[in-house]
N, C-alpha and C positions, 0 to 999 in steps of 0.2 A: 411264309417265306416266298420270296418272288423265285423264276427261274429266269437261268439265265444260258440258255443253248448255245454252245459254241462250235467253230470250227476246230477241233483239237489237233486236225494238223497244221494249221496255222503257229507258229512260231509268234508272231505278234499276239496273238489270242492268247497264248498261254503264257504268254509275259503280262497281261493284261490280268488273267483270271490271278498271277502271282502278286502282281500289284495291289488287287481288291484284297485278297489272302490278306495281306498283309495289313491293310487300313477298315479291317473289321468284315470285311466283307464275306466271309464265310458265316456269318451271324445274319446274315443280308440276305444270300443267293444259296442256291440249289444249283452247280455247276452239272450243266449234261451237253453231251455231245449230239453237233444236230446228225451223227451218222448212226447213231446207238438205236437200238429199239424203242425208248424210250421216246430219244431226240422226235425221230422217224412217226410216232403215232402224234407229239405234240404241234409240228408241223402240218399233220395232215387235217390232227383238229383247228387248226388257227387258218385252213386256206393256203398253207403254200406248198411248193411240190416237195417232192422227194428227193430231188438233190440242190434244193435250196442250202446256196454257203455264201449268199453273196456279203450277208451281215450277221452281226449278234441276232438277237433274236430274245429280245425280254418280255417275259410274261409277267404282268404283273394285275391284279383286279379282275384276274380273266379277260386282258386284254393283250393284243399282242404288238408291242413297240419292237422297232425297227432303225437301223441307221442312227443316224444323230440326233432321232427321240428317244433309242433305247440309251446311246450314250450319256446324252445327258441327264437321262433319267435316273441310269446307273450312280453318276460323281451327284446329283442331288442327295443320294440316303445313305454316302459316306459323311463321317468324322470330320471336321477341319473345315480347314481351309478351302478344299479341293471341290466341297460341294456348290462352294459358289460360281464355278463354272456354269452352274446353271442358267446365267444369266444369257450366255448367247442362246437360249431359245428366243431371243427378241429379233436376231438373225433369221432371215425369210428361208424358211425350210429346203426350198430348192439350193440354196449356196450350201448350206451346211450338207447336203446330203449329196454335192457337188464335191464339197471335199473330203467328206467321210469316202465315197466312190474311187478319189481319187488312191488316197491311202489303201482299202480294200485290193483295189486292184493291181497294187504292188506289193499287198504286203508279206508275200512266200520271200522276193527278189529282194526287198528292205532289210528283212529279219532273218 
């Protein structure tokens, strides 16, 4: 089972983890908080700091995705329709992780 770290006090994060809930993805993910003990030692073994919340944070292969490679990574191993989102990784990583930034860094003021 992949994990999948989040900001739990993000409002959009937890509308996201309720979305995945809902289209199987508790079958999917290991939901943990990147502020939790847990969160806190899986960050420090993957290289990032201690109060890293800028993004999700997917572990999957023993690798550690980020931004709009963990997202898309995420809608590829749902159900549906929705996995085919995948296709904008053909989108040059800096735009996408341009607009994943953008959203992030609104999203307490959004939600």
């Amino acid at each position: 089972m992949d994990l999948l770290l989040i900001d739990d006090t993000c409002t959009l994060c937890n509308k996201t983890v309720a979305f995945l809930s809902l289209r199987g993805g508790d079958n999917l993910f290991q939901y943990i908080s990147l502020f939790s003990p847990q969160g806190q030692e899986l960050l420090k073994n993957y290289g990032f700091p201690s109060d890293y919340d800028k993004s999700v944070v997917l572990i999957r292969n023993q690798k550690a995705y980020i931004k709009s490679d963990a997202a898309l990574r995420i809608f590829r191993q749902l159900p549906g329709i929705i996995r085919f989102l995948y296709v904008f990784v053909v989108i040059p990583k800096f735009i996408r992780d341009w607009v994943y930034d953008i959203v992030a860094k609104h999203r307490h003021g959004l939600f």
